[in-house]
N, C-alpha and C positions, 0 to 999 in steps of 0.2 A: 494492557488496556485498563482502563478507570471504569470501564460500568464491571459491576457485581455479574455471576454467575445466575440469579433470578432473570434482571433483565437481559442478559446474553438469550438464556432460553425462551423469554419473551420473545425478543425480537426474532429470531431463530423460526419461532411460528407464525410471525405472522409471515414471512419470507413464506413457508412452505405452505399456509393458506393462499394468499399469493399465487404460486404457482399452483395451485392444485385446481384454483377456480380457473386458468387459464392465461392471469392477465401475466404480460411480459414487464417483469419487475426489473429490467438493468437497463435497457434505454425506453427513454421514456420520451412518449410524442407531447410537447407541447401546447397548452390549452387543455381542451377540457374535451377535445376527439379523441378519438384513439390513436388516430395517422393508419397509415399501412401495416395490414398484418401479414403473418409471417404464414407458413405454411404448416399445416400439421405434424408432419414427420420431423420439420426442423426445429419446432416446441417439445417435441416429444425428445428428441436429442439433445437440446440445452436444457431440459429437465433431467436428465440424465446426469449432465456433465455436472449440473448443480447439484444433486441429493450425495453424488460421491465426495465432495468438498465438506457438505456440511457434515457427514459422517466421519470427518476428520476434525473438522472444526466448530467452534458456536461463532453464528453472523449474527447482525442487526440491521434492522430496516427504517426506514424513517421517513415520514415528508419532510420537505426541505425546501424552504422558501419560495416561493415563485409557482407552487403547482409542481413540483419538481419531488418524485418518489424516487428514490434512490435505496440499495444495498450497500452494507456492509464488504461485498467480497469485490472481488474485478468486474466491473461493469461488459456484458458483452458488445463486441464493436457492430456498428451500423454496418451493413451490409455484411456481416459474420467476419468470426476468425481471426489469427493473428498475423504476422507480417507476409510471409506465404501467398494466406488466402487473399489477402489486399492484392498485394502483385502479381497473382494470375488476375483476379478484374479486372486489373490495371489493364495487363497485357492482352486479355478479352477485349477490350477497348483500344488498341493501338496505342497505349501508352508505356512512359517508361516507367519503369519500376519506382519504388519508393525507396530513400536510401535508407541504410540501418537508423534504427532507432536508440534512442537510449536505454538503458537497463531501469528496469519501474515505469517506463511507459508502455500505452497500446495504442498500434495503429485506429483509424478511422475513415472509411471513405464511404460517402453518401451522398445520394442527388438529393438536390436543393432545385424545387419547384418542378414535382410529381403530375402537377394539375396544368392545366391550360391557362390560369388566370396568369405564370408564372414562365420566364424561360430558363429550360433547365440546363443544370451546372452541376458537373460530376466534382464533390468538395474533397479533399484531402490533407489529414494532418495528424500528429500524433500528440497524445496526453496522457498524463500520469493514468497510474490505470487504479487508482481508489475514486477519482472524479468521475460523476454522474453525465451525463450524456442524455440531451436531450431535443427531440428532432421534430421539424415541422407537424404542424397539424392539418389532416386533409377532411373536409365536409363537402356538402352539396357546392358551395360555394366555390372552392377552389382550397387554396394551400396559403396558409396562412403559420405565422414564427417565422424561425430558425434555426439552424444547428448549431448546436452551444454545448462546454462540458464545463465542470466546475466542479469544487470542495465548496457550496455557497454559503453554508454555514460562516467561513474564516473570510468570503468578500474576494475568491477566489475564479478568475473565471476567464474562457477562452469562447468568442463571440463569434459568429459569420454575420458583416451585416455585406446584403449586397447594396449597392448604389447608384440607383439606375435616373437617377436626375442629372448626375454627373454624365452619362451616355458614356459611348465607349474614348476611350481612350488610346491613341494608336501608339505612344510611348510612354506609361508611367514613368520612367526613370528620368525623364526629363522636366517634369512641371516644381513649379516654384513651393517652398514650404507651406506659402499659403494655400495648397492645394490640399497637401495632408491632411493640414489641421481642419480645413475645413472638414474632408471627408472623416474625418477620426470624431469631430462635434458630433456630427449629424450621425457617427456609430453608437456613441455615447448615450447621446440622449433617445435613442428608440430604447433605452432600458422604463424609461416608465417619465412620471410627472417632476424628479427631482432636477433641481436646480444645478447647474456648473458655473465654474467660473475660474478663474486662474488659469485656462487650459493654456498647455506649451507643450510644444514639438523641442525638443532634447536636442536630437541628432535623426540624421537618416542614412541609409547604406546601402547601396544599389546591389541584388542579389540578379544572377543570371539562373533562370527554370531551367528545364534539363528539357523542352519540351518546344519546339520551331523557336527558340531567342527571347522566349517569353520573357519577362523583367518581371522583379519581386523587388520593393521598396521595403525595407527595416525600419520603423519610427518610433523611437523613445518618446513618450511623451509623461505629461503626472499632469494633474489637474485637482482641484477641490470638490468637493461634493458636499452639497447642503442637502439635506434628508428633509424628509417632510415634518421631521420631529425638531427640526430644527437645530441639528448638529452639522459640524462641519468635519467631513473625513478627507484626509489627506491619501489622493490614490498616486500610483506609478503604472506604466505598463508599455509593452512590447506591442507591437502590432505588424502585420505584413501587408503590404497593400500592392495589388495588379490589377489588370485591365484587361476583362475578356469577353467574349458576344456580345452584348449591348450595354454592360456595364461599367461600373470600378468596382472590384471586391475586396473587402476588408475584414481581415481575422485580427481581432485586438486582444489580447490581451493584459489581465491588468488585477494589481490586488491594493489592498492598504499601505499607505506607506512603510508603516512601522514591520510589513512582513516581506518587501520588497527583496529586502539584501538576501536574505533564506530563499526567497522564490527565482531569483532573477535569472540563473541557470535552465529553472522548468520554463521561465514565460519565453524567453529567446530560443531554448528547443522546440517549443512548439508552432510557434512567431517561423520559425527559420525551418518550419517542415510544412507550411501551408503550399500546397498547390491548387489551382484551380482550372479546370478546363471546360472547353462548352461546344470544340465540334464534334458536330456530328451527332451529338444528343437529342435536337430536334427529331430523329430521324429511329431511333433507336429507343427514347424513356419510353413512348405510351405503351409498345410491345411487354417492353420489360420492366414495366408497373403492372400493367394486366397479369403475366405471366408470373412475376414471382411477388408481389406481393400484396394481390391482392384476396 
């Protein structure tokens, strides 16, 4: 590592400040809510599982663009645990298991629209496990972001947008290119006010879910990016797109061109572990938001 042993130990406390006052420093709710919290014995266990780490190691902590706090060490997974604990949920839900993952990644699986203003969607997918994770925000209002993890520092990032203008879709694997690229646009630019332009769909690759015949659409795309500072960045990225309750949902991923060729192995493991499912959630989130986390 490049930082000095000062700011190692720097950062190191403010980590255990961090956790001492309470707030859960590895996934982080988006906005400026909290989102849902976790339960007492289960903070008092991942504090645990973190002071023995750091007694082995110095970590650093840092914000990180977007509202986004982030550690230094393995970020813990949304709804806990590693691939195990994912695939008993899973299979708590009538689902199938997640398949192996690669070696440096960590699962993730979390519902996406906790509140009523929202219909919810049990997400799944896996990501390097130094990327920051960071997950809807719940207020008076309803539920508002999304589930996203990233290195955002390096313009590294794996997105959920849902797309619920498109309505549901009874075969993704079958609509024409201009279908993607529209929904991959309209992923794109809920990142904020910057400009696109160039955007292109590469290729696409019809993947079969493991899950009643669901379809998972593969699409290469890259596009430009004009910043508000007025530069022009050349992106590339992976993206998975399906069609479930009343939507089209798209997991994109995608970095800088120039870090493409180095990334392209993580953006398609992650791209090619997206699942999405949605029945039976009506029937099942409010209990178990109430019960576990709020």
């Amino acid at each position: 590592p490049s930082a000095t042993m000062p700011s190692n130990l720097s950062s190191a406390a403010a980590v255990l400040c961090l956790l001492a006052s309470g707030s859960y420093a590895f996934i982080v709710p988006s906005g400026e809510a909290a989102g849902a919290q976790r339960s007492s014995s289960a903070l008092h266990a991942e504090r645990r599982d973190f002071f023995s780490q750091v007694a082995t190691t110095v970590v650093g902590a840092g914000i990180v663009a977007g509202n986004v706090l982030g550690a230094a060490v393995e970020p813990a997974n949304a709804l806990g645990g590693g691939l195990k604990k994912v695939n008993a949920r899973l299979g708590g839900y009538g689902l199938p298991p997640m398949n192996e993952i690669p070696g440096g990644f960590s699962p993730l699986l979390e519902i996406w629209g906790k509140s009523g203003n929202r219909s919810p969607l049990l997400v799944n997918f896996a990501h390097p496990l130094d990327w920051v994770v960071t997950l809807p925000s719940q207020d008076m209002n309803g539920e508002d972001g999304t589930i996203q993890a990233g290195e955002y520092a390096k313009g590294d990032t794996a997105t959920l947008f849902v797309y619920q203008d498109a309505g549901p879709v009874a075969n993704v694997a079958e609509q024409p290119k201009s279908f993607f690229e529209n929904a991959l646009i309209k992923s794109i630019s809920q990142k904020g006010a910057n400009i696109y332009q160039d955007f292109k769909v590469t290729n696409t690759e019809v993947r079969n879910g493991e899950y009643k015949d669901q379809k998972y659409v593969i699409v290469d795309f890259k596009y430009t990016l004009l910043t508000g500072a007025g530069f022009e960045v050349q992106r590339k990225g992976v993206a998975s797109v399906t069609s479930v309750g009343d939507a089209v949902e798209v997991l994109w991923t995608a970095t800088i061109s120039a870090r493409y060729k180095k990334l392209e192995p993580n953006l398609r493991s992650i791209a090619g572990s997206f699942r999405c499912y949605a029945d039976g959630l009506n029937l099942v989130v409010p209990k178990k938001i109430e019960d576990e986390f709020a």
